[in-house]
N, CA, C and O atoms as CSV, one atom per row, in Angstrom:
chain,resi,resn,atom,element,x,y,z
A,1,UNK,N,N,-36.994,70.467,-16.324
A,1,UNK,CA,C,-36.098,70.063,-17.411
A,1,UNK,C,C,-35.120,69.019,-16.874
A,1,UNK,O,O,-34.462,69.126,-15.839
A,2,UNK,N,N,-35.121,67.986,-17.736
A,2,UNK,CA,C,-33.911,66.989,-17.037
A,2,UNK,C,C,-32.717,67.341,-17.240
A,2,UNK,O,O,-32.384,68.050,-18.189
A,3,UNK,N,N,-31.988,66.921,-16.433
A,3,UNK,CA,C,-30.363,66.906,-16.212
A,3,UNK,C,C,-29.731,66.145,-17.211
A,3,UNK,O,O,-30.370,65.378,-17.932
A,4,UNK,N,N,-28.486,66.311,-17.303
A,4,UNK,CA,C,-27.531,65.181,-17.825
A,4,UNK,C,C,-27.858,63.433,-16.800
A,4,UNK,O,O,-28.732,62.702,-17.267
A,5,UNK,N,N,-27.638,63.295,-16.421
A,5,UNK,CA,C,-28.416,62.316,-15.558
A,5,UNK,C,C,-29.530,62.096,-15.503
A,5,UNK,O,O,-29.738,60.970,-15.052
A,6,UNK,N,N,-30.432,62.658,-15.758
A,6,UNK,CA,C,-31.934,61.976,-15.893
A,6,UNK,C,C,-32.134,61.936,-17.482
A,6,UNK,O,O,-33.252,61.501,-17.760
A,7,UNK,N,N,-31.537,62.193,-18.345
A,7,UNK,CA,C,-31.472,61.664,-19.879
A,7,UNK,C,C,-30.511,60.762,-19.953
A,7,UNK,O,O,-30.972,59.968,-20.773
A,8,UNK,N,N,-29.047,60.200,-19.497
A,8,UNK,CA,C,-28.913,59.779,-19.301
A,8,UNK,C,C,-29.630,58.012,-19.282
A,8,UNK,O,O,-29.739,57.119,-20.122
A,9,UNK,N,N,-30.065,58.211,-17.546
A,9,UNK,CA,C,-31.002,56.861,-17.348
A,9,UNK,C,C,-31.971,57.117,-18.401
A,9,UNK,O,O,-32.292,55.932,-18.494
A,10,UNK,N,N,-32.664,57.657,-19.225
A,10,UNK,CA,C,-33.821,57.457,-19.575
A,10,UNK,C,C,-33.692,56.951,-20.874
A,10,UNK,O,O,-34.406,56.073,-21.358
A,11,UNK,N,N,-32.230,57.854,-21.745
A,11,UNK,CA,C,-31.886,56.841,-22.979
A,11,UNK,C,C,-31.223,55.277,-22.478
A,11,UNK,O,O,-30.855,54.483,-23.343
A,12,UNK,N,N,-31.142,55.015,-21.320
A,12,UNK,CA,C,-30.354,53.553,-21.078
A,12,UNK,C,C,-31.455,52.627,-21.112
A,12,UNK,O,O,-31.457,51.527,-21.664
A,13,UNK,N,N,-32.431,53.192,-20.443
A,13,UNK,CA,C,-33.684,52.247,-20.079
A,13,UNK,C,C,-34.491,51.665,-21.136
A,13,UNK,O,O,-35.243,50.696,-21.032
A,14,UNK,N,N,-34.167,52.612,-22.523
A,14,UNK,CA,C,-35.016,52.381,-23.962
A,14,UNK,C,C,-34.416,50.985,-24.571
A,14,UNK,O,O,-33.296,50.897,-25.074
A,15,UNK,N,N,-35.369,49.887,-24.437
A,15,UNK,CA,C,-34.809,49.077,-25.506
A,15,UNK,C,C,-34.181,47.758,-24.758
A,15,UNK,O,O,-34.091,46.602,-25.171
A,16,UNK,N,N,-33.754,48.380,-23.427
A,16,UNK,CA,C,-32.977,47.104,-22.988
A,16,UNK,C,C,-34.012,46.085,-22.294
A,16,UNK,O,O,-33.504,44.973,-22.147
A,17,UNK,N,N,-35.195,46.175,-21.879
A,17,UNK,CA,C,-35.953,45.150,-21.396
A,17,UNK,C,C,-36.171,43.456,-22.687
A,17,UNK,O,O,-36.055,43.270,-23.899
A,18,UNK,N,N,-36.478,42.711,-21.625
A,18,UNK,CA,C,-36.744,41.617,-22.095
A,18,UNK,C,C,-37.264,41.594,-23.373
A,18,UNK,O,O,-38.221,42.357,-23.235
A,19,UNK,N,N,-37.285,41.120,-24.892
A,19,UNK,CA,C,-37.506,41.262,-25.694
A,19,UNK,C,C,-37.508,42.626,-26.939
A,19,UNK,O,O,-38.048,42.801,-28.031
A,20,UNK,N,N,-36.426,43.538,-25.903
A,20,UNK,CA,C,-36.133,44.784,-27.319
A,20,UNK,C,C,-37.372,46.010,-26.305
A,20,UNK,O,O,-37.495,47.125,-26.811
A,21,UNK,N,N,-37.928,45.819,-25.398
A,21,UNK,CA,C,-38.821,46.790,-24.862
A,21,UNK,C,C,-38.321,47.542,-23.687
A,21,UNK,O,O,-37.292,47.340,-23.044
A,22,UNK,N,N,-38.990,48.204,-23.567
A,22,UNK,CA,C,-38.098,49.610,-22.474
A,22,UNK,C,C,-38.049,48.985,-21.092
A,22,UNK,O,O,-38.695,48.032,-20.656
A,23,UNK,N,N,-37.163,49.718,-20.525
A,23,UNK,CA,C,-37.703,48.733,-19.078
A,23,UNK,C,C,-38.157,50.394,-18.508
A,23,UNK,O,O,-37.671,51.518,-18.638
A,24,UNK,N,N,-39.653,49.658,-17.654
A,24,UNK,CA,C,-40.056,51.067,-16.969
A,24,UNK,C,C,-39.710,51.087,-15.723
A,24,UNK,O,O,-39.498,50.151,-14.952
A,25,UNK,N,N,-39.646,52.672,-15.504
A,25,UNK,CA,C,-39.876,53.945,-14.480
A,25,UNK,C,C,-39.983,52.825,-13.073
A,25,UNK,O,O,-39.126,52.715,-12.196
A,26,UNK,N,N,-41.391,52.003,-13.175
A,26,UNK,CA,C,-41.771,51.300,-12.110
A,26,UNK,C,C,-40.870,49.783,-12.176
A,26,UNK,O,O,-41.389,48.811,-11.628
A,27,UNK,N,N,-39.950,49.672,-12.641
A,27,UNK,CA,C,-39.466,48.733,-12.438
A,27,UNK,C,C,-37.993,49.056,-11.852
A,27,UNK,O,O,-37.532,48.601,-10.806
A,28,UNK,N,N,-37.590,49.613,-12.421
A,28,UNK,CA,C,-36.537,50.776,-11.667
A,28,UNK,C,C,-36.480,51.108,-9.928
A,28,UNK,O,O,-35.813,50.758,-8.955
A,29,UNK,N,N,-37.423,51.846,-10.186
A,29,UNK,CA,C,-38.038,51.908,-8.229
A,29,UNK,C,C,-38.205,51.060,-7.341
A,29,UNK,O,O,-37.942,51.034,-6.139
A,30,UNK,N,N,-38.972,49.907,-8.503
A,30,UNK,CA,C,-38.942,48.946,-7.387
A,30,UNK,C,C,-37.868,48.411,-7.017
A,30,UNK,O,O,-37.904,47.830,-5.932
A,31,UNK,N,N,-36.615,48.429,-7.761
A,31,UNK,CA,C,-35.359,47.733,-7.866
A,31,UNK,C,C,-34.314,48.515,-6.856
A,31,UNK,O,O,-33.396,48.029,-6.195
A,32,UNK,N,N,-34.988,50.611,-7.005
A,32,UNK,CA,C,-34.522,50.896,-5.585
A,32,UNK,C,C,-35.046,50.944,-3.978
A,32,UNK,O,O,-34.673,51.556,-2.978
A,33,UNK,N,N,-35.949,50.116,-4.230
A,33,UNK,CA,C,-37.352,50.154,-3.387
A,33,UNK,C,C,-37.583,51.790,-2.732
A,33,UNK,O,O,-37.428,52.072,-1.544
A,34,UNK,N,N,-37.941,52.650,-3.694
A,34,UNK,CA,C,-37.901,54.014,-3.707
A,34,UNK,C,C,-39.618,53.780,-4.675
A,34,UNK,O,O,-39.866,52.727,-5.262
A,35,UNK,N,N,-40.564,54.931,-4.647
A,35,UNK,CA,C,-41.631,54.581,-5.784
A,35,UNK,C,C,-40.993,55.461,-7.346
A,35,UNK,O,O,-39.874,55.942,-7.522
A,36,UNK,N,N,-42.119,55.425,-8.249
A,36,UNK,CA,C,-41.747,55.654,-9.573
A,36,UNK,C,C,-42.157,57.162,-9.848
A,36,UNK,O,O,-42.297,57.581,-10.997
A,37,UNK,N,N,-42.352,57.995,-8.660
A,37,UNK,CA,C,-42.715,59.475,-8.742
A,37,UNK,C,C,-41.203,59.701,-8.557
A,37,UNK,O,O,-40.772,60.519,-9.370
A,38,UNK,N,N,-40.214,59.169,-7.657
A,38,UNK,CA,C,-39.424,59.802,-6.887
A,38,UNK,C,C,-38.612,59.573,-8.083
A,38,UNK,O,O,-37.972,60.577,-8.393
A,39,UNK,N,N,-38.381,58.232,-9.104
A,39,UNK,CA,C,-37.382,58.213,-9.906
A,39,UNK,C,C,-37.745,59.213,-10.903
A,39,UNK,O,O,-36.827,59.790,-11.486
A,40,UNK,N,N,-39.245,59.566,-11.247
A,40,UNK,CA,C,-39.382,60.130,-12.174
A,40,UNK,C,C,-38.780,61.814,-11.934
A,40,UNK,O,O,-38.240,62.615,-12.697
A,41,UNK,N,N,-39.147,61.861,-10.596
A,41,UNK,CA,C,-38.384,63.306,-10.283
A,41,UNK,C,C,-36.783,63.709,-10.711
A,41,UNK,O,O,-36.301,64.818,-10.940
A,42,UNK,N,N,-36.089,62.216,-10.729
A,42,UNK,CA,C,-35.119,62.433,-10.522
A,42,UNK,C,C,-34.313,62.692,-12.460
A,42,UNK,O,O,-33.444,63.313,-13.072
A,43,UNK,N,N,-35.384,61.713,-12.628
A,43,UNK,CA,C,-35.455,61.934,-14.479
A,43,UNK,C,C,-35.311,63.648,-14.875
A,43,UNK,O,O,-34.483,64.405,-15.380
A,44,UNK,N,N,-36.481,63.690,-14.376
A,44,UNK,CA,C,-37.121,65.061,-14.656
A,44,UNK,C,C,-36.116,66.614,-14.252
A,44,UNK,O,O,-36.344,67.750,-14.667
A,45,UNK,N,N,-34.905,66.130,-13.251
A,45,UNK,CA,C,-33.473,67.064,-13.089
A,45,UNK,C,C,-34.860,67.586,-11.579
A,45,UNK,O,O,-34.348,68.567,-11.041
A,46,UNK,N,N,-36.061,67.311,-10.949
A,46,UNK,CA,C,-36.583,67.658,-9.969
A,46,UNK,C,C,-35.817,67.478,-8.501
A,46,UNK,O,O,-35.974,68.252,-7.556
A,47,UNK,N,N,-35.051,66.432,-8.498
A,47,UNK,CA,C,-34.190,66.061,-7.477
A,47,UNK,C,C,-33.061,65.129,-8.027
A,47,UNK,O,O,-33.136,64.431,-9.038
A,48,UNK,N,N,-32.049,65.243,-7.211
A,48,UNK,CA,C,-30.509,65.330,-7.370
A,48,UNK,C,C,-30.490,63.640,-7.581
A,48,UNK,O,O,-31.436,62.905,-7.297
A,49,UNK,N,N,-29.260,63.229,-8.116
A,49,UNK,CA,C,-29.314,61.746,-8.846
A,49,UNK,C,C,-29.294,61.079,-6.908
A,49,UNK,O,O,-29.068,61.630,-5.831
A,50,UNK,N,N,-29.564,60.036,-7.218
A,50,UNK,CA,C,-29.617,59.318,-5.380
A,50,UNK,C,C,-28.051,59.193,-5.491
A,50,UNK,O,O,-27.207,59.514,-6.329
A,51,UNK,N,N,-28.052,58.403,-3.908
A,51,UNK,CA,C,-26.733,58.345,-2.976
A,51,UNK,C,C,-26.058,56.644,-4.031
A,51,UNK,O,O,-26.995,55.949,-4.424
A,52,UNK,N,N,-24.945,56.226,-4.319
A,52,UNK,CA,C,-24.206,55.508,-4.674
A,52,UNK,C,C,-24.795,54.485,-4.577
A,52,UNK,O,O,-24.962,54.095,-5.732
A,53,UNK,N,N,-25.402,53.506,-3.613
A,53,UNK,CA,C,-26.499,52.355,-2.867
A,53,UNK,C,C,-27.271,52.099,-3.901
A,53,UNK,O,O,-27.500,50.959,-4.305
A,54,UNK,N,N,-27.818,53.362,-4.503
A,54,UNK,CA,C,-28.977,53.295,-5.420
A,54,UNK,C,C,-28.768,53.381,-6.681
A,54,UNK,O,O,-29.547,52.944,-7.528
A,55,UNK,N,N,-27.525,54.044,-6.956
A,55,UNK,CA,C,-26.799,54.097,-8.398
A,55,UNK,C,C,-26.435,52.711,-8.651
A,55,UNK,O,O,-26.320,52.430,-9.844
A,56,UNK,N,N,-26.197,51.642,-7.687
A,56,UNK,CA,C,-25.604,50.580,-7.800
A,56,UNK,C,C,-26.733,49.792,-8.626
A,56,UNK,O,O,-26.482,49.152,-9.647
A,57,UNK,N,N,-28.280,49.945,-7.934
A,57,UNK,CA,C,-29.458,49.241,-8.024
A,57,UNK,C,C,-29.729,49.336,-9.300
A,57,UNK,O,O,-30.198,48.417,-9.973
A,58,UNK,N,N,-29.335,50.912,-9.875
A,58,UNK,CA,C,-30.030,51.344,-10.948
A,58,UNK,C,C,-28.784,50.536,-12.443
A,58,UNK,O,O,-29.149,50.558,-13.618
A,59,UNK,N,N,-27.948,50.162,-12.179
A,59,UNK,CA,C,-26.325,50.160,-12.788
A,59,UNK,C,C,-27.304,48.577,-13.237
A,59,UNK,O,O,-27.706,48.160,-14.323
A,60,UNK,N,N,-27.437,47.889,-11.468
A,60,UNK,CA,C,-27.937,46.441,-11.944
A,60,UNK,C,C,-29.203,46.194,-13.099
A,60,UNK,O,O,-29.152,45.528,-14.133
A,61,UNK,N,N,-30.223,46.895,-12.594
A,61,UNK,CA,C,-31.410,46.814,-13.878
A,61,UNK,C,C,-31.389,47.164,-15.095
A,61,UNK,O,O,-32.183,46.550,-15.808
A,62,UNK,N,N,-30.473,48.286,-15.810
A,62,UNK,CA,C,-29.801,48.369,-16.743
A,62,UNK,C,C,-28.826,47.664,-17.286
A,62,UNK,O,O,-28.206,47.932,-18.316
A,63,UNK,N,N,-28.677,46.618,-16.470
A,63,UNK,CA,C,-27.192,46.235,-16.996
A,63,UNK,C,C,-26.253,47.079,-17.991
A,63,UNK,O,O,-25.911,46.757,-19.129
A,64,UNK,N,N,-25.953,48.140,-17.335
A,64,UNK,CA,C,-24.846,48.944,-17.504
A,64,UNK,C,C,-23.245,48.273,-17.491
A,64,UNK,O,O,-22.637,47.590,-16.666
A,65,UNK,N,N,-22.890,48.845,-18.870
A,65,UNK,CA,C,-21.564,48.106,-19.196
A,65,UNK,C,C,-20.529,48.742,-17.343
A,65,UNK,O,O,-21.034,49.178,-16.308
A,66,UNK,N,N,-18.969,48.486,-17.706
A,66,UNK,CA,C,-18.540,49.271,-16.708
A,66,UNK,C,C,-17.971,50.535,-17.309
A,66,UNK,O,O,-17.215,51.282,-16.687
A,67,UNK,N,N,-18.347,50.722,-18.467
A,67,UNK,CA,C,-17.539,52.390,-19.025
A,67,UNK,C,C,-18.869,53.285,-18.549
A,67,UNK,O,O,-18.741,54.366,-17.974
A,68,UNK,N,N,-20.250,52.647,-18.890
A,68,UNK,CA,C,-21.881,53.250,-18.666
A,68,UNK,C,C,-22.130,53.265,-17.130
A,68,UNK,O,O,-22.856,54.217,-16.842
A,69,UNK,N,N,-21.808,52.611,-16.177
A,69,UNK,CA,C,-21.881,52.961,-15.157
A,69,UNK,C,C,-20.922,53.648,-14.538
A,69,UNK,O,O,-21.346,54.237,-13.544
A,70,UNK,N,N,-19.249,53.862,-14.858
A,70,UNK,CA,C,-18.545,55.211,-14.532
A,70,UNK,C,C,-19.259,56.292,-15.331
A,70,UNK,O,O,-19.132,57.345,-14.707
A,71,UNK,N,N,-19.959,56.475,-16.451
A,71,UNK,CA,C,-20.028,57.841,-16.881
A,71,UNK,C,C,-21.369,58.148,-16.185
A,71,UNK,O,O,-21.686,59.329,-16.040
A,72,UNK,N,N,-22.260,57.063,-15.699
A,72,UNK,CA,C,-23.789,57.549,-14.799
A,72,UNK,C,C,-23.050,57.636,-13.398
A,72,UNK,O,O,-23.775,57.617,-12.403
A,73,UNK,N,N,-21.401,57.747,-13.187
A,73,UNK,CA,C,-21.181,58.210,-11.534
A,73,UNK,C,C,-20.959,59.013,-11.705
A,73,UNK,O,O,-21.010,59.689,-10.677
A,74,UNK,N,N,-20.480,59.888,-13.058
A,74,UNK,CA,C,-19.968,60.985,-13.430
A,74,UNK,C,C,-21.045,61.771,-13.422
A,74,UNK,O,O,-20.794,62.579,-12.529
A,75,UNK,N,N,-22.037,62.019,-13.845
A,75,UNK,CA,C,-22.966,62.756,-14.177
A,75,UNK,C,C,-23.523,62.514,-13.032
A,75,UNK,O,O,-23.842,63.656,-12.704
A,76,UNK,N,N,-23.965,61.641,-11.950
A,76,UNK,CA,C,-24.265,62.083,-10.542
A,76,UNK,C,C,-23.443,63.128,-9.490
A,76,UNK,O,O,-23.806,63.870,-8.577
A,77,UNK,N,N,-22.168,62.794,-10.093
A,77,UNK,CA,C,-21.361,63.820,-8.922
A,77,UNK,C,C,-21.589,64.524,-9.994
A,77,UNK,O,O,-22.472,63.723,-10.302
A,78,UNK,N,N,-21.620,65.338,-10.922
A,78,UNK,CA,C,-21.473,66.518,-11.713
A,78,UNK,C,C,-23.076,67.053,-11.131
A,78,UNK,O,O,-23.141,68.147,-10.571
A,79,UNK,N,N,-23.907,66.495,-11.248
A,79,UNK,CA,C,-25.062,67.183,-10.971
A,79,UNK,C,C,-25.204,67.470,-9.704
A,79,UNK,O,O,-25.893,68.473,-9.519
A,80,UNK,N,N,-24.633,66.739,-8.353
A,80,UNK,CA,C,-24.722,67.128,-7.283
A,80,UNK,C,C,-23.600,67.782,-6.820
A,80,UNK,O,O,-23.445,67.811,-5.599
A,81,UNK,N,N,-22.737,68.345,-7.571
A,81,UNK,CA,C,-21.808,69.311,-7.569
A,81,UNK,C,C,-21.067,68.610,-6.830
A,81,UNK,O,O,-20.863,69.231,-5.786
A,82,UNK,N,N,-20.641,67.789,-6.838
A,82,UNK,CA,C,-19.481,66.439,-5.982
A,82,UNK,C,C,-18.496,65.508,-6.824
A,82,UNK,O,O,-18.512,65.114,-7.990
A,83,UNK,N,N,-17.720,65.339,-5.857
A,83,UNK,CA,C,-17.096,63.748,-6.849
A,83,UNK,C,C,-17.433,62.643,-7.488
A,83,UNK,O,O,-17.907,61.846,-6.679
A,84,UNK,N,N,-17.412,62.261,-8.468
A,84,UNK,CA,C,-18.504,60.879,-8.347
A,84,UNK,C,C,-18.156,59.677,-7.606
A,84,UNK,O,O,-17.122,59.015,-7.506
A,85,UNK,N,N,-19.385,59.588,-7.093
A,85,UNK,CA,C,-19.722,59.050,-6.025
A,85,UNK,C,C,-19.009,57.297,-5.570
A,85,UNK,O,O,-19.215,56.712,-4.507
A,86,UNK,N,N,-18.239,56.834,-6.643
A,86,UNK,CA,C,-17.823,55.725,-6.603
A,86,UNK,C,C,-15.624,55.917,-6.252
A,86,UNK,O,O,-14.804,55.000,-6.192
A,87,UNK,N,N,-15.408,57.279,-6.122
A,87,UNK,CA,C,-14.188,57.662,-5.679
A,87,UNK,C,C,-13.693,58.018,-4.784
A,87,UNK,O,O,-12.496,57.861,-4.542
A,88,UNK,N,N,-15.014,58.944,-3.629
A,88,UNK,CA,C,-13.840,59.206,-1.989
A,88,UNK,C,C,-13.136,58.242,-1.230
A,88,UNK,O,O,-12.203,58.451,-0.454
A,89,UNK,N,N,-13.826,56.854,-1.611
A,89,UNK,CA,C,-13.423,56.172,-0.594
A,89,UNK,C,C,-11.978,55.733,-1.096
A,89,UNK,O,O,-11.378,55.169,-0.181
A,90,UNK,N,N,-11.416,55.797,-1.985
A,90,UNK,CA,C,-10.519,55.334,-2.961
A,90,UNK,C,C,-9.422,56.929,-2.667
A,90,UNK,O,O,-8.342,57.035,-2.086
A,91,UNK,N,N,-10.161,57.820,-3.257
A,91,UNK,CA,C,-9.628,59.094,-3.121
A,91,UNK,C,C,-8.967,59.579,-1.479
A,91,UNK,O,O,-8.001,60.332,-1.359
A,92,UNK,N,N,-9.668,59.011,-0.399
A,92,UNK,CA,C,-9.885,59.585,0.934
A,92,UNK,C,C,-9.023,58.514,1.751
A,92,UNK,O,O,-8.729,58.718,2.929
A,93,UNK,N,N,-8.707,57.574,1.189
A,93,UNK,CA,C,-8.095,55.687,1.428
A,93,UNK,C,C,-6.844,56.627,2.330
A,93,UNK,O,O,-6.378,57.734,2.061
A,94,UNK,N,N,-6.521,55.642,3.547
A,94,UNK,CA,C,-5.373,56.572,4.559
A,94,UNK,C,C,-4.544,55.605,4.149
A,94,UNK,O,O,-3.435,56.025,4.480
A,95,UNK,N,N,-4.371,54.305,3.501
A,95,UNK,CA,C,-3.082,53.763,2.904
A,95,UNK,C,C,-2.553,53.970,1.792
A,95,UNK,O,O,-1.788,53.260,1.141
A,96,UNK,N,N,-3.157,55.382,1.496
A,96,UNK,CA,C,-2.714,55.500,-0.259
A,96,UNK,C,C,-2.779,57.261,-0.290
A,96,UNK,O,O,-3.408,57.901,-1.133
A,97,UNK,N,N,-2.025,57.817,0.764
A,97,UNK,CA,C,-1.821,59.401,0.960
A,97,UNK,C,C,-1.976,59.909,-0.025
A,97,UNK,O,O,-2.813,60.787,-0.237
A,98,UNK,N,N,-0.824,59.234,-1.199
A,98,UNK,CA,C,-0.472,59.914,-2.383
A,98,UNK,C,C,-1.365,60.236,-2.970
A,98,UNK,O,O,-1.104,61.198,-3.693
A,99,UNK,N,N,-2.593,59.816,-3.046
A,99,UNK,CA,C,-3.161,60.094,-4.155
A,99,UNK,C,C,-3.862,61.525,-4.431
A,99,UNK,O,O,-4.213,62.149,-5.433
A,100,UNK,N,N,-3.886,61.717,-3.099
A,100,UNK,CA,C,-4.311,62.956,-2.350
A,100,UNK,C,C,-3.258,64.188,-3.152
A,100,UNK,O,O,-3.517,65.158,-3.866
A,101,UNK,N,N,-2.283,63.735,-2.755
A,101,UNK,CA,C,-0.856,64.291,-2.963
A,101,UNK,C,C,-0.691,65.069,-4.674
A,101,UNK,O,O,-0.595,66.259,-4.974
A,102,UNK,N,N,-0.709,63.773,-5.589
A,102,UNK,CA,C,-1.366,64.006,-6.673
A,102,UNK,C,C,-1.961,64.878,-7.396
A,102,UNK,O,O,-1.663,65.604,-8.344
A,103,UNK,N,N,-2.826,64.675,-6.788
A,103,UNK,CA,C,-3.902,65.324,-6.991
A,103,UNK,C,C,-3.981,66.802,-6.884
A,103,UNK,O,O,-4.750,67.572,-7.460
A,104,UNK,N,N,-3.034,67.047,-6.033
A,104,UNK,CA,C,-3.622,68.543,-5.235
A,104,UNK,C,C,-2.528,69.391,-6.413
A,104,UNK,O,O,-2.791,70.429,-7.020
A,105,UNK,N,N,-0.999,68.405,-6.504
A,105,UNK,CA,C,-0.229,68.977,-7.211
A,105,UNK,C,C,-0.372,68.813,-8.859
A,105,UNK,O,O,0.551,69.139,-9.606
A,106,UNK,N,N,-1.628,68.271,-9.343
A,106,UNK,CA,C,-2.048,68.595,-10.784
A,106,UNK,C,C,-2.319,69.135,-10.615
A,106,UNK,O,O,-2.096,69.908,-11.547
A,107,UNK,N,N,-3.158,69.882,-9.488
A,107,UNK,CA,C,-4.245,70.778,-9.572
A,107,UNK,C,C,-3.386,71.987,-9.944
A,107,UNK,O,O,-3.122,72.609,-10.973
A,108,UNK,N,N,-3.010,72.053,-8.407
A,108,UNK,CA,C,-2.087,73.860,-8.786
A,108,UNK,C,C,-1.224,73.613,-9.966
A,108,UNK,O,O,-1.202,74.668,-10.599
A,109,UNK,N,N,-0.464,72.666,-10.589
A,109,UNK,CA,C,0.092,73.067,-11.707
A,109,UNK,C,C,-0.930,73.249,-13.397
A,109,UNK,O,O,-0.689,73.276,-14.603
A,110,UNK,N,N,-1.966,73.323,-12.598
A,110,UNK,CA,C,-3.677,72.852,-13.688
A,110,UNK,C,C,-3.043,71.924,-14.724
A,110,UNK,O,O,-3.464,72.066,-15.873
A,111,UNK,N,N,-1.966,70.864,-14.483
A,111,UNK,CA,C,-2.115,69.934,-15.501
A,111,UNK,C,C,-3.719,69.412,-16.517
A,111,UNK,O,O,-4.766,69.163,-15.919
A,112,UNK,N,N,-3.649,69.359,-17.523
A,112,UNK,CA,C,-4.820,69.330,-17.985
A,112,UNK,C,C,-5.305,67.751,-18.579
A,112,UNK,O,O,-4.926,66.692,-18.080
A,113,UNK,N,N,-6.034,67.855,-19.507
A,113,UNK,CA,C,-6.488,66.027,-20.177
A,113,UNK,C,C,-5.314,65.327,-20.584
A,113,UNK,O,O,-5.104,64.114,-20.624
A,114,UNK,N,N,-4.578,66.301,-20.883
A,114,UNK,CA,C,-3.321,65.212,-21.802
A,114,UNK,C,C,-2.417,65.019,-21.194
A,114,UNK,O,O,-1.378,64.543,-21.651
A,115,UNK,N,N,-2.655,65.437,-19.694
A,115,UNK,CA,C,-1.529,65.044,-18.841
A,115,UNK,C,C,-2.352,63.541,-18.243
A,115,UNK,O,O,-1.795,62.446,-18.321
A,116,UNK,N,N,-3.666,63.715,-17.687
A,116,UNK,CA,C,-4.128,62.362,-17.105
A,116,UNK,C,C,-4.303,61.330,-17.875
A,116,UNK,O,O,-4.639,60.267,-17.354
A,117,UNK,N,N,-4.044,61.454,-19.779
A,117,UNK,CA,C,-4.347,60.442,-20.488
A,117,UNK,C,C,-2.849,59.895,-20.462
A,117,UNK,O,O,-2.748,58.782,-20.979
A,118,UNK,N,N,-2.164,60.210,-20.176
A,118,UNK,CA,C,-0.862,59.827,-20.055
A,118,UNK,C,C,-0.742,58.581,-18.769
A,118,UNK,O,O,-0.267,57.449,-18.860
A,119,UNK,N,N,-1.312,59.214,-17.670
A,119,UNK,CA,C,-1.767,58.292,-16.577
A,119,UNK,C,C,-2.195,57.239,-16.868
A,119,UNK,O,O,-1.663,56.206,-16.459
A,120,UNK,N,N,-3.245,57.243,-17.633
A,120,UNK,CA,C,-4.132,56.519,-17.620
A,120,UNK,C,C,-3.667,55.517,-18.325
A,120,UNK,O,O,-3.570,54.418,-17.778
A,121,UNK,N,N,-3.293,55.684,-19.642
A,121,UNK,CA,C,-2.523,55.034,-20.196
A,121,UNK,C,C,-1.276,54.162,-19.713
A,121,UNK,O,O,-1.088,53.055,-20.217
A,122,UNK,N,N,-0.472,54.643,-18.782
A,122,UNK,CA,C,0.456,53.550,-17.617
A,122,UNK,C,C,-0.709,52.996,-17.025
A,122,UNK,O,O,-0.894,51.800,-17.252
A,123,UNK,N,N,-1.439,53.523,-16.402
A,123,UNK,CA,C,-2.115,52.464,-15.735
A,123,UNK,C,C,-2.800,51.102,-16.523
A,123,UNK,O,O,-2.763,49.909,-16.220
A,124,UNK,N,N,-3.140,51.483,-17.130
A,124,UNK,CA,C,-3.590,50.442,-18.125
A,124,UNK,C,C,-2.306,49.551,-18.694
A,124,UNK,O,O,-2.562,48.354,-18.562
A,125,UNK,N,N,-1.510,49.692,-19.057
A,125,UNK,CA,C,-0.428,48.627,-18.978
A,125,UNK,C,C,0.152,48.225,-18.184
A,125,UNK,O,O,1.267,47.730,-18.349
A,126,UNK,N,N,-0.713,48.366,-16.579
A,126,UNK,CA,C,0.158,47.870,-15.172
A,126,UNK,C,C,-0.771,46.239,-15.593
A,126,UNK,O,O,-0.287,45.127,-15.383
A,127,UNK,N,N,-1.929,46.449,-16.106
A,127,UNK,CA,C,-2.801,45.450,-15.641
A,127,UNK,C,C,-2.292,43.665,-16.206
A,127,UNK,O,O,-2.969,42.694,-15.869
C-alpha cells in the first residue's frame, strides 16, 4: 500500500509531461540514476522516500512549485519518522543556537499551530 509520499509523487507526475502526458516511473529514475523498480517501490510505501540528493532530482523532473516541494520534504520525514529532510542543517546551524532554543521551549510549553502561524506570519513581513 502506498504511503503519503508515494501518492504524493504519483499524483504530481500525472499530466505534467511534455504535452499534458504523465511523466513516467522510468524517467524519474533515470533522473535519480536509481532504476524504475526501486522508484516504484518507493511509490508503492515498499521502501522509505530516498535521502534529500534525490528528493532534489525528483523536485527537478516535476517541476515542483516551492510550497510542493516543502510538502514532498514533509511527507519524506513523516514517513521516515524524521525531520524533513531539507531542515537539520538549518535546525542543527552552530551560528543560530536559538533556534534550537526555540524550539525545545515551544515544545515543553506544547505551544500549538496558532502559536507558529503567528511566527510565520512575522517572518513573512521580515522579507
Amino acid at each position: 500500500m502506498a504511503g503519503e509520499f508515494g501518492k504524493f509523487i504519483d499524483e504530481k507526475r500525472r499530466g505534467r509531461a511534455a504535452g499534458g502526458g504523465d511523466i513516467m516511473l522510468k524517467d524519474i529514475a533515470k533522473a535519480m540514476e536509481m532504476t524504475a523498480t526501486y522508484l516504484s517501490d518507493i511509490i508503492k510505501g515498499r521502501r522509505n522516500p530516498p535521502e534529500m540528493k534525490l528528493l532534489e532530482k525528483i523536485a527537478l523532473v516535476l517541476q515542483l512549485s516551492s510550497e510542493e516541494k516543502e510538502e514532498m520534504f514533509d511527507l519524506a520525514g513523516r514517513e521516515r519518522n524524521e525531520t524533513a529532510p531539507d531542515l537539520p542543517g538549518y535546525i542543527m546551524d552552530e551560528d543560530i543556537p536559538n533556534v534550537r532554543v526555540a524550539l525545545r521551549r515551544a515544545n515543553d510549553k506544547k505551544l500549538g499551530d496558532d502559536f507558529w502561524k503567528k511566527i510565520v506570519k512575522e517572518i513573512d513581513e521580515k522579507e
